[in-house]
PAFI-346956 format. One line per 3 residues: number of its first residue (from 0); for each residue x, y, z of N, C-alpha, C. Coordinates in steps of 0.02 Angstrom, whole numbers, plus 32768, in hexadecimal, padded with zeros to 4 digits. Layout:
! residues N
NUM> X,Y,Z,X,Y,Z,X,Y,Z ~ ...
END
This chain:
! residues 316
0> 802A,7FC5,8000,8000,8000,8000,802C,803E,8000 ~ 8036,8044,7FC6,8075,808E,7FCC,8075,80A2,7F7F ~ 8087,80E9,7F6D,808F,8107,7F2D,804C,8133,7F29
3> 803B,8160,7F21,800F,8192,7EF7,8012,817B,7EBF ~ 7FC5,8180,7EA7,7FB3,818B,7E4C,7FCD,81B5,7E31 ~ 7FD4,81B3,7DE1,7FEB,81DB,7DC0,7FB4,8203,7DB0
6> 7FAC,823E,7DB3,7F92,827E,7D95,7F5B,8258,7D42 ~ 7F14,8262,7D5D,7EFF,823F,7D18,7EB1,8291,7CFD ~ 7EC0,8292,7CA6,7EA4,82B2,7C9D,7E6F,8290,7C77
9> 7E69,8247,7C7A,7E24,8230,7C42,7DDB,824B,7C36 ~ 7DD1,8257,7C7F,7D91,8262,7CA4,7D8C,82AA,7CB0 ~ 7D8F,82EA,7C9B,7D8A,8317,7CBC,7D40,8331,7CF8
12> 7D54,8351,7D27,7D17,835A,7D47,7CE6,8383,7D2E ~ 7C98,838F,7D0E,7C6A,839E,7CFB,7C5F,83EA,7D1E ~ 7C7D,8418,7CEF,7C72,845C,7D17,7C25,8469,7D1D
15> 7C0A,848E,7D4A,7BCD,84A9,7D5E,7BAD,84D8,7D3A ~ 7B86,84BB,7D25,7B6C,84F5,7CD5,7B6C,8538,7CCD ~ 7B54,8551,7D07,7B4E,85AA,7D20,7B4C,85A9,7D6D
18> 7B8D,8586,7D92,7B84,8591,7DE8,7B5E,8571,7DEC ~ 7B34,8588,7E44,7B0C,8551,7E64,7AD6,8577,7E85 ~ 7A95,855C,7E84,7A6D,8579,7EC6,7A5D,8550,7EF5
21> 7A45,856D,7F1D,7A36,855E,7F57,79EB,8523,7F5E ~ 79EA,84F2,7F7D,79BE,84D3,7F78,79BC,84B3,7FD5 ~ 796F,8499,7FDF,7963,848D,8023,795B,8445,8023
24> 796C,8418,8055,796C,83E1,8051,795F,83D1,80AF ~ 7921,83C3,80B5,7916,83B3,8101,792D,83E9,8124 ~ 7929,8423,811D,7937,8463,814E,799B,8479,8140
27> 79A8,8456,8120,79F0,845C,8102,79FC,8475,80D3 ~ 7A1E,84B9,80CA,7A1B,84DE,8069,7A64,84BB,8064 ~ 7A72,84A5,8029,7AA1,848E,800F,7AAA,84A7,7FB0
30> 7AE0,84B4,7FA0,7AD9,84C4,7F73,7AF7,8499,7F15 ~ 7AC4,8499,7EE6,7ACD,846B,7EAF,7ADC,848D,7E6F ~ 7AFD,8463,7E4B,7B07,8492,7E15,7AC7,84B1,7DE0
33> 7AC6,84FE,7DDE,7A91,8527,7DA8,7A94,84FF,7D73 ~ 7A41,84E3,7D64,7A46,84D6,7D14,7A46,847F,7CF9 ~ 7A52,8460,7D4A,7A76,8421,7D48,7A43,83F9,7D69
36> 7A38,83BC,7D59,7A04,8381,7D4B,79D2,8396,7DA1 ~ 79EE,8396,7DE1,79D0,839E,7E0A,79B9,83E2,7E1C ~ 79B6,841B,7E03,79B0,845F,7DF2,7966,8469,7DD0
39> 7975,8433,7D89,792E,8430,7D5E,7902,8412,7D76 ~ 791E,83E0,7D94,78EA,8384,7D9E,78C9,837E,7DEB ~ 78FB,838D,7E25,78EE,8383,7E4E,78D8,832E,7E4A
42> 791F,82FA,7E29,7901,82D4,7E31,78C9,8297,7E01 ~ 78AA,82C9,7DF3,788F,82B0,7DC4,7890,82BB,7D6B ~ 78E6,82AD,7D5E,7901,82AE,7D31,78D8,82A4,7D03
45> 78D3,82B4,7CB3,78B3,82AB,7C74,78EE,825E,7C64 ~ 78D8,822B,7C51,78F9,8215,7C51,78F8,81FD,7BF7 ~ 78DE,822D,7BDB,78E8,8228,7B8A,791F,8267,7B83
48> 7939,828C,7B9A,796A,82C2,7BA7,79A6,82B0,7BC5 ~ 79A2,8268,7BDD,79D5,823D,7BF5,79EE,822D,7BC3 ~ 79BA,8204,7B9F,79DB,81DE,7B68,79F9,81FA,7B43
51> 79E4,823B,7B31,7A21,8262,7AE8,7A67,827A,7AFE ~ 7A62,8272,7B4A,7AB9,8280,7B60,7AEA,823C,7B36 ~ 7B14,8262,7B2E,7B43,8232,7AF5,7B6D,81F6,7B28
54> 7B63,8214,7B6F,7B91,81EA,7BA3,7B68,81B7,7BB4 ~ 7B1B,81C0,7BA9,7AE7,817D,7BCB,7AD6,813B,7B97 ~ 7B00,8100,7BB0,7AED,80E1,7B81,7A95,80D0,7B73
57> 7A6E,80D4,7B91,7A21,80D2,7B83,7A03,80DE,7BD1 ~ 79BF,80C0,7BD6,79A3,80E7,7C08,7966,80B4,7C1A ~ 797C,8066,7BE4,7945,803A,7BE7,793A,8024,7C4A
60> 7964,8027,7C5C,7977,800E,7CA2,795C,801C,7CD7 ~ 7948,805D,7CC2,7921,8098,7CEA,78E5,809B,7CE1 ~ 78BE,8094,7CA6,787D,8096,7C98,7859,805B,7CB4
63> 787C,8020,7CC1,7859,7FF2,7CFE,7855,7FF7,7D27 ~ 787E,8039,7D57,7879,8048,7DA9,785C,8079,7D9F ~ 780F,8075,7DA3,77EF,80B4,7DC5,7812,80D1,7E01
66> 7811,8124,7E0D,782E,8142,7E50,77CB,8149,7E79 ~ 77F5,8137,7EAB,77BE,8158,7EEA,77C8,818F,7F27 ~ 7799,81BF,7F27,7798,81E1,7F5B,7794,81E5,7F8F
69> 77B7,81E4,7FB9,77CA,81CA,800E,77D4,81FD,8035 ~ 77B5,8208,8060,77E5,8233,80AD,7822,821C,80C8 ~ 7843,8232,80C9,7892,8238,80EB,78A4,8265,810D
72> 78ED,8264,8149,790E,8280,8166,7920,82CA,8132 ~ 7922,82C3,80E3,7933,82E5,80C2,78EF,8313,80A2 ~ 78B0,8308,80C7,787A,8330,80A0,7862,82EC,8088
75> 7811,8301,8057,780B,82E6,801F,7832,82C7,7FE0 ~ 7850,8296,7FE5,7883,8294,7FAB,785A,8247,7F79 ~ 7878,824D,7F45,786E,8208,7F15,78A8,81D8,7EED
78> 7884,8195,7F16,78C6,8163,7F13,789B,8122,7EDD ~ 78D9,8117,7EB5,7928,8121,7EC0,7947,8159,7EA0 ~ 7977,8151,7EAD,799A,8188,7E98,79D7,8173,7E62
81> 79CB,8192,7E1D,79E8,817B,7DEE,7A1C,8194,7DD4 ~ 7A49,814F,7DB7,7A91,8179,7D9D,7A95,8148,7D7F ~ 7A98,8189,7D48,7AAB,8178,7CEC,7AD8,8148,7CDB
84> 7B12,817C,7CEB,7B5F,815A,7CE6,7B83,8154,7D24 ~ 7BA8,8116,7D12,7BC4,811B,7D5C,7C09,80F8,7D4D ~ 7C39,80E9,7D6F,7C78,80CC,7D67,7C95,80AF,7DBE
87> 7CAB,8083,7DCA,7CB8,806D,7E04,7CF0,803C,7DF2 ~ 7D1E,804D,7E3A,7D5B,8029,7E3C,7D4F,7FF6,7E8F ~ 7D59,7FBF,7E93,7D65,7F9F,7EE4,7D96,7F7A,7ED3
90> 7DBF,7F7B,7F2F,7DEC,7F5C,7F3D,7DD6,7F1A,7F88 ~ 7DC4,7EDF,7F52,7DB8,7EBC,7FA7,7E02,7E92,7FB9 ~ 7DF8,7E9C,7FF4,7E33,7E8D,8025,7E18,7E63,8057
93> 7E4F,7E24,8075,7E40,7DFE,80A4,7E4D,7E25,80F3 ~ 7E25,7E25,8117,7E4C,7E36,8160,7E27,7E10,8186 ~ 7E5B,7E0F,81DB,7E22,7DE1,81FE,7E0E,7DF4,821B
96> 7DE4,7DC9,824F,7D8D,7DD5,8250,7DA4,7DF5,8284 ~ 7DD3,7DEA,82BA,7DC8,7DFB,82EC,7DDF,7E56,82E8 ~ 7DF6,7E82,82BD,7DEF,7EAF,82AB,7DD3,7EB7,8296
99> 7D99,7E9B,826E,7D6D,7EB3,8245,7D30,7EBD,8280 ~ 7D19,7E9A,82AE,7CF7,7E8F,82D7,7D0E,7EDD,8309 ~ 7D3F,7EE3,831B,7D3E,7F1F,8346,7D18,7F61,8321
102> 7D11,7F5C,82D7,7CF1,7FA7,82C5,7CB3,7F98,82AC ~ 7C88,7F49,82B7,7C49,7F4A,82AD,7C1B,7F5E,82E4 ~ 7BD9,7F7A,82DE,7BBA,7F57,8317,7BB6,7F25,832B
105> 7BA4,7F18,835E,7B8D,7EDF,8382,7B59,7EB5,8363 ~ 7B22,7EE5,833D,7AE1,7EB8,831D,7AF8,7E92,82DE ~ 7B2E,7E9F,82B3,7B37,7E85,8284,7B88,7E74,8287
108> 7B81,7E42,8251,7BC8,7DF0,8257,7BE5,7E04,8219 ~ 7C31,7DFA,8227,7C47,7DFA,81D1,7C50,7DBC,819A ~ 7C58,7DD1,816C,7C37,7D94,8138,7C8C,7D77,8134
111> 7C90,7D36,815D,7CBF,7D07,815A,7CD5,7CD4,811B ~ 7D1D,7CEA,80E1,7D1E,7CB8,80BD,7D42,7C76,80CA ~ 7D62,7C7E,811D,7D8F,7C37,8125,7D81,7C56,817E
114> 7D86,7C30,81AA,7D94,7C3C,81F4,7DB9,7C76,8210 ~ 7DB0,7CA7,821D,7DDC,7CDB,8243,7DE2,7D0F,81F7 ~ 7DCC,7CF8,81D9,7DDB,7D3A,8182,7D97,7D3F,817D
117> 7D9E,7DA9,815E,7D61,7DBA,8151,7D76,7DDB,812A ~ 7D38,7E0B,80E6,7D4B,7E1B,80B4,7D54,7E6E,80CF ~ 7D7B,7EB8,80BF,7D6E,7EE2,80C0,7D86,7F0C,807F
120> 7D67,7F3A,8060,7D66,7F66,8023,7D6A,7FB5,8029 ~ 7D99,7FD0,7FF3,7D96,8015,7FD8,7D75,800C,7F98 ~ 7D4B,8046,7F9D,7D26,805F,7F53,7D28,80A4,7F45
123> 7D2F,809B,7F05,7D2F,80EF,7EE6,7CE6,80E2,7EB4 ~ 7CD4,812F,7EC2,7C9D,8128,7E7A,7C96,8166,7E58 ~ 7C96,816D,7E22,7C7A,81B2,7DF0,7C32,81A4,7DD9
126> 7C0F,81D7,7DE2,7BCB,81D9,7DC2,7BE4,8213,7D9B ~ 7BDB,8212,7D65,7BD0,8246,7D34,7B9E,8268,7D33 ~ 7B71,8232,7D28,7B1E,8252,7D13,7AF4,8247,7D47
129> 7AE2,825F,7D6D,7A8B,824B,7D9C,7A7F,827A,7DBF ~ 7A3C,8268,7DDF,79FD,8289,7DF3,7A26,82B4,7E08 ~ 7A50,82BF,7E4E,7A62,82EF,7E79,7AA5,830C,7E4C
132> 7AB8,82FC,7E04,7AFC,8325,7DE0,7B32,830C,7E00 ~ 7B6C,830B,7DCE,7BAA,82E6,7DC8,7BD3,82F4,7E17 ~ 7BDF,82C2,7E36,7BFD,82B2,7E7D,7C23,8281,7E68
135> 7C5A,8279,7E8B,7C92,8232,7EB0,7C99,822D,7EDE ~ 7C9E,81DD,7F04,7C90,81C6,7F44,7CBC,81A4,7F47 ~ 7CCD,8195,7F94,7D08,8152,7F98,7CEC,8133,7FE8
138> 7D09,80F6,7FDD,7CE1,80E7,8028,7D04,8090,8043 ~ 7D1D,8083,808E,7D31,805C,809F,7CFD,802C,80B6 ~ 7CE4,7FF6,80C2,7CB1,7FC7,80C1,7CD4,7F85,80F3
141> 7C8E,7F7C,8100,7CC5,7F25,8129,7C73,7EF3,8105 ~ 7C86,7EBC,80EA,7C4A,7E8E,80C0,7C35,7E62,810F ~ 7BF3,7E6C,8122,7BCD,7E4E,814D,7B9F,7E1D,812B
144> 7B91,7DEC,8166,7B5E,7DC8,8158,7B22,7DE9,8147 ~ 7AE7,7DC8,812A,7AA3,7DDE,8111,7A7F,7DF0,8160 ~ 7A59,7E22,817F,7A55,7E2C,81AC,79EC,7E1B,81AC
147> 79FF,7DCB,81BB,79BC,7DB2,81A2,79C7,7D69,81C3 ~ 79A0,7D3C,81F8,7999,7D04,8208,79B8,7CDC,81F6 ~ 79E0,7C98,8213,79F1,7C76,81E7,7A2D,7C7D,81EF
150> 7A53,7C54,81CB,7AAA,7C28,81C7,7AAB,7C49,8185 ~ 7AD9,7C65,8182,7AFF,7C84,813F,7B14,7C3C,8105 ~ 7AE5,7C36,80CC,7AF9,7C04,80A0,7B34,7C16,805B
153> 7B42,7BDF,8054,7B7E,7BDE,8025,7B6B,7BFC,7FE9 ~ 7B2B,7C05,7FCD,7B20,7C27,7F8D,7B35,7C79,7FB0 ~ 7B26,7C8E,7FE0,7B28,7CC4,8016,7B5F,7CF4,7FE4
156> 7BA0,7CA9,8007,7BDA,7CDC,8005,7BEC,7CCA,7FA7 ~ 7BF1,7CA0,7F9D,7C03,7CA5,7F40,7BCB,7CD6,7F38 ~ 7B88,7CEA,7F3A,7B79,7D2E,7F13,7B98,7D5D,7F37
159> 7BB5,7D68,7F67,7BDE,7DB1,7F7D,7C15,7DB1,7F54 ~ 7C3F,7D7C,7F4A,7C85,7D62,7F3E,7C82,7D8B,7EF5 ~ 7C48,7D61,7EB9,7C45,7D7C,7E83,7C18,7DC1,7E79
162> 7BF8,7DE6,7EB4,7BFA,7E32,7E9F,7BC3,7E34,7E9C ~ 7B96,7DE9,7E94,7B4B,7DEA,7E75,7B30,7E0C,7EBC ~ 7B36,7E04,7EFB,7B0A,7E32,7F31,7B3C,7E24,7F77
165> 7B34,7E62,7F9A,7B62,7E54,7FC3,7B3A,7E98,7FEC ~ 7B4A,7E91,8031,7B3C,7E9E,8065,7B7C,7EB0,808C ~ 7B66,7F06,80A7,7B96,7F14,80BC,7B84,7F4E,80F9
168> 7BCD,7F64,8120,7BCC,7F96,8141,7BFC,7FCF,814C ~ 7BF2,800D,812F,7C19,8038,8115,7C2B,806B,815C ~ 7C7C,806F,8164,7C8D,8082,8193,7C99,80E2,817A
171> 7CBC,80E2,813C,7CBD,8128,8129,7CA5,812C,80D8 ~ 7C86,816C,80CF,7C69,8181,8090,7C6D,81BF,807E ~ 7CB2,81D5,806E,7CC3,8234,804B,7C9C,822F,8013
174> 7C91,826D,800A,7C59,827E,7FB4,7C8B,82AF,7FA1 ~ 7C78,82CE,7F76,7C79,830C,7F4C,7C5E,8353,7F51 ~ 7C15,8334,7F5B,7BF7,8368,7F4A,7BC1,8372,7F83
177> 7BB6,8399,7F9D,7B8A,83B6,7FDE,7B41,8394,7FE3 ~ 7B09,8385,7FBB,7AD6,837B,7F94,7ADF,8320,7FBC ~ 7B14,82F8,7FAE,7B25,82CF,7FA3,7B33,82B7,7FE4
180> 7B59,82E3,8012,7B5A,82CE,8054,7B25,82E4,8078 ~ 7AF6,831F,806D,7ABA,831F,808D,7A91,82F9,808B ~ 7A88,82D2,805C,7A52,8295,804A,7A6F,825F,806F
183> 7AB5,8251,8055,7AC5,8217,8072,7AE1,8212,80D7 ~ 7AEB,824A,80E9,7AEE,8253,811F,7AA3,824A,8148 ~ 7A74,8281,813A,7A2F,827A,8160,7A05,825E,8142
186> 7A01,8257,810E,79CF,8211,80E4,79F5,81D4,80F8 ~ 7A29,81B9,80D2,7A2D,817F,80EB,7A47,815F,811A ~ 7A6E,8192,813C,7AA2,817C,8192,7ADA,8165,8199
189> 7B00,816E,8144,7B3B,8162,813F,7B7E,8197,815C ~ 7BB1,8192,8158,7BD6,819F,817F,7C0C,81D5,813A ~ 7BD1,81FF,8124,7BF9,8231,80F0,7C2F,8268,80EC
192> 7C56,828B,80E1,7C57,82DD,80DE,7C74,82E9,809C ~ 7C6B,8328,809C,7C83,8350,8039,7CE1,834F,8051 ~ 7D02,833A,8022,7D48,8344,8021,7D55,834F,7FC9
195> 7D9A,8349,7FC5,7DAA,834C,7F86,7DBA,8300,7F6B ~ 7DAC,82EC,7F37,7D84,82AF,7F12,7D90,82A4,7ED1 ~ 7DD3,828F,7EB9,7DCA,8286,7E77,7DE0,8231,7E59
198> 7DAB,8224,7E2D,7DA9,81E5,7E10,7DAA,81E4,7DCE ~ 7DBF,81CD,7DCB,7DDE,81CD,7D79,7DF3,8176,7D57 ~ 7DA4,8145,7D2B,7DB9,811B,7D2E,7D8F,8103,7CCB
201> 7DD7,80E7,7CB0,7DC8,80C9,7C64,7DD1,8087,7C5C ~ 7DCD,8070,7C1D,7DE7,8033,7C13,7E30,802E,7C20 ~ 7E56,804F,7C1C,7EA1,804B,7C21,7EB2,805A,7C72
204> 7E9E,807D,7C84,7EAE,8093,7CDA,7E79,80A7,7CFF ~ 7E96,80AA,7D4A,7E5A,80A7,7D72,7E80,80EA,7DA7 ~ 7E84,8114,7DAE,7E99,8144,7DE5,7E6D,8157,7E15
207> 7E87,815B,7E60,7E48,8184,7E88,7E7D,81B6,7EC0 ~ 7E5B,81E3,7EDF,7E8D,8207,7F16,7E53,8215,7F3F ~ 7E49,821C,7F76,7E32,8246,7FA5,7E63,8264,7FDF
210> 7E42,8296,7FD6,7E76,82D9,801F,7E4F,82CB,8051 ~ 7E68,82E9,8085,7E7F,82DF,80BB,7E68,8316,80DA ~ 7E64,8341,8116,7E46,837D,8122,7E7A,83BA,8121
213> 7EBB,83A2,8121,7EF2,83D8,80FF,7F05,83E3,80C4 ~ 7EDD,83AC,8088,7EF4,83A9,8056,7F2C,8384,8037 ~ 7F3F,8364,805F,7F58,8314,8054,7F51,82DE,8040
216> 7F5E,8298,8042,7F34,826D,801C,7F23,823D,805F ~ 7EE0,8230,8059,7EC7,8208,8093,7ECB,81C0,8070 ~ 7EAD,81A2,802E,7EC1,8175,8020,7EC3,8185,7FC6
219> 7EE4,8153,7F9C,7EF1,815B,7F5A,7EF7,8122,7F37 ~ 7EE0,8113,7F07,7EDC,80C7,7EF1,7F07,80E3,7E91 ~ 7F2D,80C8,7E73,7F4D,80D8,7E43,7F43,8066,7E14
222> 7F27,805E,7DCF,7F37,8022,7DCE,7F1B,8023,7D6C ~ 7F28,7FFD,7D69,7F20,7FDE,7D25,7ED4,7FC5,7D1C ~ 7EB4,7FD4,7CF9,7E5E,7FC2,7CE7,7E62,7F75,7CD4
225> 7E40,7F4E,7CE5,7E42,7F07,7CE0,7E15,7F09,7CA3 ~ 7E19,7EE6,7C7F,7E06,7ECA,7C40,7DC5,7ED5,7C44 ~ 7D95,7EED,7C1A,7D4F,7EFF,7C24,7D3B,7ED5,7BE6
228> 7CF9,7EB3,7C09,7CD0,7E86,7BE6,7C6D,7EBF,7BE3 ~ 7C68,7EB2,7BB1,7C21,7EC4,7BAD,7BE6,7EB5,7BB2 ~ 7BA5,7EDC,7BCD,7B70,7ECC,7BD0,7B2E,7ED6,7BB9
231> 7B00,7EB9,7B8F,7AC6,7EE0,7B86,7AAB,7EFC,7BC4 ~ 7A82,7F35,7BC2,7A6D,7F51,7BFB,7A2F,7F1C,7C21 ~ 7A40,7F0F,7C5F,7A0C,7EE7,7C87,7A1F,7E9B,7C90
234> 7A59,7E9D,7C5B,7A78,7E5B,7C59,7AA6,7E2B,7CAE ~ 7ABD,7E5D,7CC4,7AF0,7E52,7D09,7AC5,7E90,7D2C ~ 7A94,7E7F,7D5A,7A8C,7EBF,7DA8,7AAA,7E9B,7DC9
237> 7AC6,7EB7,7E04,7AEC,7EAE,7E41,7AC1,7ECC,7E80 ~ 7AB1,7EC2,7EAD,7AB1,7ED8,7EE2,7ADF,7EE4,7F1A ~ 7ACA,7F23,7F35,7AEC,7F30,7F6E,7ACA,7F4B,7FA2
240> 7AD3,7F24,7FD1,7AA1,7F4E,8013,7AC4,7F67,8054 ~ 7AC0,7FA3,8065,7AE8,7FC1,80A4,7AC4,7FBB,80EC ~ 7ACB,7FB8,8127,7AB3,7FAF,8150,7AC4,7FED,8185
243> 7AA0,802E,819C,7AAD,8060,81B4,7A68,8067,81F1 ~ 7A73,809D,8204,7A47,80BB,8253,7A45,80E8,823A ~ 79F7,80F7,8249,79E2,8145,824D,79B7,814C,8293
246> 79D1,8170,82A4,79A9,8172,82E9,79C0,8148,8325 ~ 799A,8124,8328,79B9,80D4,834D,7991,8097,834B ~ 7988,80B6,82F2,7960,8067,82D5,798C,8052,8295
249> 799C,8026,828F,79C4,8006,8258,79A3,7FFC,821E ~ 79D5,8018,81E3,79A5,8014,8191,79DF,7FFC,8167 ~ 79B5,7FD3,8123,79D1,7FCE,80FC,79CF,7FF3,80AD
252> 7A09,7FEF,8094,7A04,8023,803E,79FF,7FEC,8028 ~ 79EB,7FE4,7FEA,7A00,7FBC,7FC5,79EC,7FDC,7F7D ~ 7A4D,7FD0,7F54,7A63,8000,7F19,7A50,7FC0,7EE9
255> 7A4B,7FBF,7E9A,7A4A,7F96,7E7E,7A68,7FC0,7E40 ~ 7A97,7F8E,7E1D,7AE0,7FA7,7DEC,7ACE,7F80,7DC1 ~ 7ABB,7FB0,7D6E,7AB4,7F9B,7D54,7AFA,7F98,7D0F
258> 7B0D,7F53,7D0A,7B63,7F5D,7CFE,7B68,7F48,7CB1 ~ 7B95,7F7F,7CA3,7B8D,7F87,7C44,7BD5,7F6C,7C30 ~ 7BFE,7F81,7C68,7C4C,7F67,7C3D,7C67,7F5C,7C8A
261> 7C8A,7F31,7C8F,7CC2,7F10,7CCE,7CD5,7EEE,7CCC ~ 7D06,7EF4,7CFC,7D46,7EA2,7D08,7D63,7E9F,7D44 ~ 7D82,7E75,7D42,7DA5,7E5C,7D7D,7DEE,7E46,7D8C
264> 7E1A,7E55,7DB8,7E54,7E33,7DCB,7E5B,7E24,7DF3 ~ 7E5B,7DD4,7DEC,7E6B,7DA8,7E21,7EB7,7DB5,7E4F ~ 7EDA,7DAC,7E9C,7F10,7DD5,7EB9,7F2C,7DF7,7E8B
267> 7F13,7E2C,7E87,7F45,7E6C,7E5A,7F7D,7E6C,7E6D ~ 7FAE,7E75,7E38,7FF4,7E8A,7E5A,7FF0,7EDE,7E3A ~ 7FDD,7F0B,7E1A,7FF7,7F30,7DF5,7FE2,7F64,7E2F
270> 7FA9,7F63,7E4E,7F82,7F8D,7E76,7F9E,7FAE,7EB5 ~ 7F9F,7FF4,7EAB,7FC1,8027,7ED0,7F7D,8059,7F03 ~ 7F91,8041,7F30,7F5B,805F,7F71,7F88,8072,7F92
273> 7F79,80CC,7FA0,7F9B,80EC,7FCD,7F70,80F8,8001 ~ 7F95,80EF,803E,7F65,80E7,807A,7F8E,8116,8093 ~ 7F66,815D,80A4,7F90,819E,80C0,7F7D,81A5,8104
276> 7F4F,81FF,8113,7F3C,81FC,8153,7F01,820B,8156 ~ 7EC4,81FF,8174,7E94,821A,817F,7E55,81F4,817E ~ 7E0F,81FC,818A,7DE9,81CA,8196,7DEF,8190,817D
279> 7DF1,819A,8135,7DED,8158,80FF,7E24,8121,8123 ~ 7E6B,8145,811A,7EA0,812A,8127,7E92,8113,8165 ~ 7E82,8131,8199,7E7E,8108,81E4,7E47,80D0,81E6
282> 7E18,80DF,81D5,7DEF,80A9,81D5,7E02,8062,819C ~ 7E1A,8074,816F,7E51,8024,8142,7E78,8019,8177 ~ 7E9E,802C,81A2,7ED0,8024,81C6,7EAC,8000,81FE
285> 7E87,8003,820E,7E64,7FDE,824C,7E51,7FAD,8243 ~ 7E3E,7F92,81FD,7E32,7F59,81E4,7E50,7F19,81DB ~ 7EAB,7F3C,81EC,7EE3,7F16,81D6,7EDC,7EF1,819C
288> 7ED8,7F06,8160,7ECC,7EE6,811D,7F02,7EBA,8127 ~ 7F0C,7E67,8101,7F3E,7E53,80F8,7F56,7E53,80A7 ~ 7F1F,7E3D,8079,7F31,7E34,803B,7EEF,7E38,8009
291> 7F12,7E76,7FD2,7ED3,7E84,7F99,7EDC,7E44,7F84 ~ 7E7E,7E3B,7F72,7E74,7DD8,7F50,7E61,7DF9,7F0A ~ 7E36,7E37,7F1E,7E0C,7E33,7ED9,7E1B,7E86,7EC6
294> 7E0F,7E88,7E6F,7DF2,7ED2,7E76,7DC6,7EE5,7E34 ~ 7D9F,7EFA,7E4A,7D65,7F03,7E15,7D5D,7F56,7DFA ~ 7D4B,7F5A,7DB4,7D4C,7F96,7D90,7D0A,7F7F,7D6A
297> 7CE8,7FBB,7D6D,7CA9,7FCB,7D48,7CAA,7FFB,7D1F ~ 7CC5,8004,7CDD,7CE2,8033,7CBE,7C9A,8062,7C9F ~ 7C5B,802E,7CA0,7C24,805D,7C99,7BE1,8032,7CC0
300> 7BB0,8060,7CE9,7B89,803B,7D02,7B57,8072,7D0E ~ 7B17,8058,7D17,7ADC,8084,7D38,7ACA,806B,7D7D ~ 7AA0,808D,7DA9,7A91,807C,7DE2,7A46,8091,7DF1
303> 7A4A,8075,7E2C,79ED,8090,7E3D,7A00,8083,7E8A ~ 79F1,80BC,7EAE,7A0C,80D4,7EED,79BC,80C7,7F23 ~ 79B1,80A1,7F3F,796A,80A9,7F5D,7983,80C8,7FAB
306> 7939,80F4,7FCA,794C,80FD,8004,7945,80D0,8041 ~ 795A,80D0,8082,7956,80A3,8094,7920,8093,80B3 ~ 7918,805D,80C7,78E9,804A,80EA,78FB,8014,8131
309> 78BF,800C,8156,78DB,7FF3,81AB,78EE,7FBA,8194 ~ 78FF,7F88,81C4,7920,7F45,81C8,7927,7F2A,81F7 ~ 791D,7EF2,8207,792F,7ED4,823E,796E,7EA8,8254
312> 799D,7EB9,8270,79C9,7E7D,8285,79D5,7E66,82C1 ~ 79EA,7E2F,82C9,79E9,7E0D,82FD,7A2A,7E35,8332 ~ 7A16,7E25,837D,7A4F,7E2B,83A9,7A5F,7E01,83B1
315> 7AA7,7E0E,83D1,7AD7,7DE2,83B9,7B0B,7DED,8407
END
C-alpha cells in the first residue's frame, strides 16, 4: 500500500453550467449546480432528455422502476434515485474477523470466507449523470452477513464473492458534492462529508485520490483497468445492500447496478493503494487488511439508489 496515482486527465470534472442556487432539503439549504438535472427536475428527471445525452448508453433500465413519493428525514423526496452513468472501481481485501468485529456493531456478523478471515473493501465511484448532478464518492466497507434469520448459506457467500449481491456495512463515505452528503448523511445515516474527490476511471486505467482535511491524501488507489467484458442492458444487475441507523432504529438501502462493461482481477499485483492520513485511511487501518484477492472495475454502469427502509436484525 504505497505510491500516489499518476495525475489523470480522461475524465474531466463537469463544470457547473451558470454557478449554483440554493435549494432546501429537510430544513437544510445546500447548494446545486444552476441549470443542472436537479435544478430542473427535482428528481423527477425527463428521462427522454436522458437519452439524447451522448454519455447515456439508454434509459431502458429506468423505465421499469417507477419512482415513488415518500416522506423522509430529507422532506418529501422520490425514490429511487437515478444515475445515468456511472463508473466504479473496488478493492476487496482479506482481514480478520477479529478486527473486523471491533468496528461492527454488535447486531450484525461479518461475512466469513475461511475461519478467523473476513472480507473488507475500498470503493471509488463517478456518477457523471444523475438525479442530484455529477458527484464522486469513495468509501471503506466491511461485507456482513445478510441481517435476516437463519445460518448464512453457501450460495450466500459465492453471490457476494461474484458481485451478484452482497451485504454490507460502511464505516466511511466522503462525496463531492454537498447535495450528496445531505441526502446521504440525514436521509440515509451514512457516515458522509464533502472533501476533495477525484476519480478518474477508463478502459485503460483506473485512478482515484481523496484529501484529507489539510489537503493531503487520505487514501489513493492508482491501477491498470482490467479487461472489460460487455453487457446488454439488464443483462448482469448486482445488488448491494447497506445496513445503517437513523435514529435508533436500523434500516436498510438497497442499490441495484445495472452493469454495461466490467472485469475483474483475480490477486492483483499491479494495484497501487495509497493509504495516507485521515478518516478513510484510519478506518482501512483498523481493519488490518492482509491481502487484495479481488478487484473489480465497472468502466460503465447505471444504478437505481432506493431510500431506505426499517429492518430488522437480530441481537447478538
Amino acid at each position: 500500500m504505497s505510491s500516489s496515482p499518476q495525475e489523470s486527465q480522461q475524465n474531466p470534472r463537469p463544470e457547473s453550467p451558470q454557478g449554483t442556487v440554493k435549494v432546501d432539503l429537510g430544513g437544510r439549504t445546500v447548494s446545486v449546480p444552476k441549470g443542472g438535472l436537479y435544478d430542473r427536475y427535482r428528481m423527477e428527471t425527463d428521462l427522454d432528455e436522458i437519452a439524447r445525452d451522448p454519455r447515456v448508453s439508454g434509459v431502458e433500465f429506468f423505465r421499469k422502476l417507477p419512482k415513488t413519493k415518500v416522506d423522509s428525514p430529507i422532506g418529501p423526496t422520490l425514490t429511487p434515485n437515478f444515475y445515468y452513468r456511472i463508473s466504479t472501481a473496488r478493492l476487496t481485501m482479506l482481514a480478520p474477523t477479529r478486527a473486523i468485529r471491533s468496528r461492527l456493531p454488535r447486531e450484525l456478523a461479518p461475512l466469513e470466507v475461511a475461519p478467523g478471515l473476513g472480507l473488507v473493501s475500498a470503493m471509488f465511484f463517478r456518477y457523471d449523470v444523475c438525479d442530484i448532478d455529477f458527484y464522486t464518492e469513495a468509501t471503506v466497507g466491511i461485507a456482513v452477513k445478510p441481517a435476516r434469520h437463519g445460518k448464512l448459506g453457501f450460495v450466500d457467500l459465492v453471490a457476494a464473492l461474484k458481485n451478484e449481491h452482497l451485504d454490507a456495512y460502511v464505516l466511511s463515505l466522503p462525496v463531492s458534492s454537498e447535495i450528496a452528503q445531505v441526502r446521504g448523511h440525514d436521509g440515509y445515516g451514512f457516515p458522509k462529508w464533502v472533501t476533495d474527490l477525484d476519480v478518474d476511471i477508463d478502459a485503460r486505467r483506473t485512478t482515484a485520490r481523496v484529501a484529507n482535511d489539510s489537503g493531503g491524501t487520505d487514501l489513493a488507489l492508482s491501477a491498470l483497468t482490467p479487461a472489460q467484458t460487455l453487457y446488454p442492458s439488464g443483462k448482469r444487475v448486482s445488488t448491494f445492500t447497506s445496513y445503517t441507523t437513523i435514529g435508533d432504529a436500523w434500516h436498510s438501502t438497497l442499490s441495484q447496478t445495472n452493469v454495461l462493461a466490467s472485469g475483474t482481477s483475480l490477486v492483483p499485483r499491479d494495484v497501487e493503494l495509497e493509504v495516507g492520513e485521515g478518516r478513510m485511511a484510519d478506518d482501512l487501518r483498523s481493519l488490518k487488511p492482509i491481502r487484495t484477492i479481488q478487484f473489480d472495475v465497472v468502466t460503465e454502469g447505471q444504478l437505481a439508489l432506493h431510500m431506505p427502509v426499517p429492518t430488522s436484525v437480530r441481537s447478538r
